[in-house]
C-alpha positions as CSV (number, residue, x, y, z in Angstrom):
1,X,97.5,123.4,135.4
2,X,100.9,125.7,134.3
3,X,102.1,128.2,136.2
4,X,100.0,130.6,134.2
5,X,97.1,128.8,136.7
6,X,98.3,131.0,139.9
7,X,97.8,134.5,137.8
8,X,101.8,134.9,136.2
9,X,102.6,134.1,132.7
10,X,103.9,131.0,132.1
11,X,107.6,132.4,131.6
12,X,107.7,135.3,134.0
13,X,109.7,138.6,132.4
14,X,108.6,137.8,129.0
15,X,105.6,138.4,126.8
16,X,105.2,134.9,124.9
17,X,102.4,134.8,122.7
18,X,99.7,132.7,122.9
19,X,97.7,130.1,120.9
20,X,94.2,129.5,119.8
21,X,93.6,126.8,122.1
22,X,95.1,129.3,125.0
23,X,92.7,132.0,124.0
24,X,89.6,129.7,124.2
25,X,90.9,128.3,127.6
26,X,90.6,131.7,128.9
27,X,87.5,131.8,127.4
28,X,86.1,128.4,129.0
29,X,87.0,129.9,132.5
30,X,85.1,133.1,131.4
31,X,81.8,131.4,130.0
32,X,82.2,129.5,133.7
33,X,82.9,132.4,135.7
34,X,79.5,134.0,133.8
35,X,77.3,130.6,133.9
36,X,77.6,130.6,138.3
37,X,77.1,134.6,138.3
38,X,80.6,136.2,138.9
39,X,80.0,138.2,135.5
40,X,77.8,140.3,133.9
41,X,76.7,139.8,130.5
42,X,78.4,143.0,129.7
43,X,81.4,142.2,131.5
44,X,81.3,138.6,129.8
45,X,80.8,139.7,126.3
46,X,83.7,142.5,126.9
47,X,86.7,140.2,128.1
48,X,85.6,137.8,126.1
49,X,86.7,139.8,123.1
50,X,89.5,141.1,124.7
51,X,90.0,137.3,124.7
52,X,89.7,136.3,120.9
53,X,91.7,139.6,120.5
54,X,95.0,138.9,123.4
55,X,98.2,138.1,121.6
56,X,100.3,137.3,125.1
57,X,99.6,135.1,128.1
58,X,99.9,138.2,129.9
59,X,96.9,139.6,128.8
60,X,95.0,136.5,128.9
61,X,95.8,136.8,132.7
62,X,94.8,140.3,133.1
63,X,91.2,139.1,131.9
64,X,90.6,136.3,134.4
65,X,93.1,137.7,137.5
66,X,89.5,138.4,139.7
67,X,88.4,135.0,139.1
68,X,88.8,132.2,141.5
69,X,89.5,129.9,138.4
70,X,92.4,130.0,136.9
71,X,93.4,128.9,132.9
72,X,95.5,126.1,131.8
73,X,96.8,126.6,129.3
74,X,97.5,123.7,127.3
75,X,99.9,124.9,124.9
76,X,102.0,127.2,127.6
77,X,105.9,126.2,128.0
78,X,106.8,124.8,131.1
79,X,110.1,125.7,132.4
80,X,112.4,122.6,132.8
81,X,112.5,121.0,136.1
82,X,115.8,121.7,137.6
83,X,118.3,118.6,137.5
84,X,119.3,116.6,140.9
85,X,122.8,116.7,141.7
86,X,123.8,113.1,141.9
87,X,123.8,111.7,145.5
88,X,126.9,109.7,145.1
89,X,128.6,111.7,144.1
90,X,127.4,114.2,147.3
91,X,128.5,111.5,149.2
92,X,132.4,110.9,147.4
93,X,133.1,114.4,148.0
94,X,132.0,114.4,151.7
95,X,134.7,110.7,151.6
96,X,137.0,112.4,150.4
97,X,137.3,115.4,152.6
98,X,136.4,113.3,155.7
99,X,139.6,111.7,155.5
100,X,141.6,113.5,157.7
101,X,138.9,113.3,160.3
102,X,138.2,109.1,159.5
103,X,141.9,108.1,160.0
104,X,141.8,107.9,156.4
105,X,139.1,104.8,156.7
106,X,136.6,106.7,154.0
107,X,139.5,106.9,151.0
108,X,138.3,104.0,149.3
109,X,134.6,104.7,149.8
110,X,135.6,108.2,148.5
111,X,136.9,106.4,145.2
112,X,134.5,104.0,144.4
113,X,132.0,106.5,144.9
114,X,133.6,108.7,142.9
115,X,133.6,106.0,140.1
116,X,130.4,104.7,140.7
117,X,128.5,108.4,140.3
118,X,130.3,109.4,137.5
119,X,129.0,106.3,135.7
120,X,125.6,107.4,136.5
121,X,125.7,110.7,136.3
122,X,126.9,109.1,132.0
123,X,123.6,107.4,131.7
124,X,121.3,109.7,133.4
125,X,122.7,113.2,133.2
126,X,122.4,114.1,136.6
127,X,124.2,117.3,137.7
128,X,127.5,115.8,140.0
129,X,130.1,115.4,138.0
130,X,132.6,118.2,139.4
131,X,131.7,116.5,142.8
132,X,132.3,113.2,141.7
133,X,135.7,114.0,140.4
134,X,136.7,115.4,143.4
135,X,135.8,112.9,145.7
136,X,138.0,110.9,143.1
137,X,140.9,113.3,143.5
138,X,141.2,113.5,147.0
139,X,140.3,109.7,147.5
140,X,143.5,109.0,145.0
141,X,145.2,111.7,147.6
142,X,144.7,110.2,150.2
143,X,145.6,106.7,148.7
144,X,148.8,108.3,147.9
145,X,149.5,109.7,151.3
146,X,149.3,106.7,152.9
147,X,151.4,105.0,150.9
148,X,153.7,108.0,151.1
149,X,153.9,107.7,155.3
150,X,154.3,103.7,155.2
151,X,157.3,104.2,153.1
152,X,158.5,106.9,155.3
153,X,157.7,104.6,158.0
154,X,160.0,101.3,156.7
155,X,162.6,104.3,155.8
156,X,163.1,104.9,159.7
157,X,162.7,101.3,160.6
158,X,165.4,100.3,158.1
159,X,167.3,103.3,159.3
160,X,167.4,102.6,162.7
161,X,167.9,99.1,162.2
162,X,170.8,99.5,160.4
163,X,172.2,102.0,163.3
164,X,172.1,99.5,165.8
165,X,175.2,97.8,165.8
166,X,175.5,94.0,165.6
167,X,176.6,91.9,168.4
């Protein structure tokens, strides 16, 4: 069953037309709805015209909306599942800005993260990538950072070395 099966049209906001094969879906639940006693022979015979003459879903839902069955229509478009957002790359950017708060012990899990998602997120197309590329960035940062305050570390070691004075 579409979404057209919970009384909405499969595309809500818009008046898409219908097919045969949608009109005699609605007519199936109609000639079901009659068989067990929910309609009139009147009332059956009436929508049922209404039926063969609906051009939209949304008046194919108008005729069946008091009926506990519901249409599926087979030839309704189905809105496209939304795309998953890559986990790790989820995970890389939460690496990356953990560092400060790790001692900087996630940078390289930020990275290879970072290179590993974006490589899937290539194959599969997976939403991510911005994430991804910023775990990369700040796990590259951070990379650099370190480096920067073991130089500046050696700097003051060879500084006050070469301050002491020989004996």
């Amino acid at each position: 069953m579409t979404s057209a099966s919970f009384g909405r049209s499969p595309v809500p906001g818009q008046r898409l037309r219908a097919t045969d094969r949608d009109r005699e879906a609605a007519i199936g639940v109609l000639q079901s709805s009659y068989s067990v006693g929910r309609l009139t022979k009147d009332e059956h015979d009436a929508r049922v015209g209404r039926a063969l003459a609906a051009q939209t879903y949304a008046e194919l839902d108008q005729l069946t909306y008091d009926l506990p069955e519901r249409p599926g229509y087979p030839d309704a478009p189905v809105a496209p599942a939304p795309r998953r957002t890559n986990a790790l790359a989820v995970a890389a950017l939460v690496c990356g800005l953990a560092q400060p708060f790790t001692g900087m012990l996630s940078t390289i899990p930020a990275i290879a993260l970072g290179h590993v998602s974006r490589g899937q997120i290539r194959r599969t197309g997976e939403e991510g990538r911005a994430m991804a590329t910023w775990g990369l960035i700040l796990g590259w940062a951070g990379v650099t950072a370190v480096i920067a305050f073991l130089l500046a570390v050696l700097l003051f070691v060879v500084m006050v070395a070469h301050a002491i004075p020989n004996k």
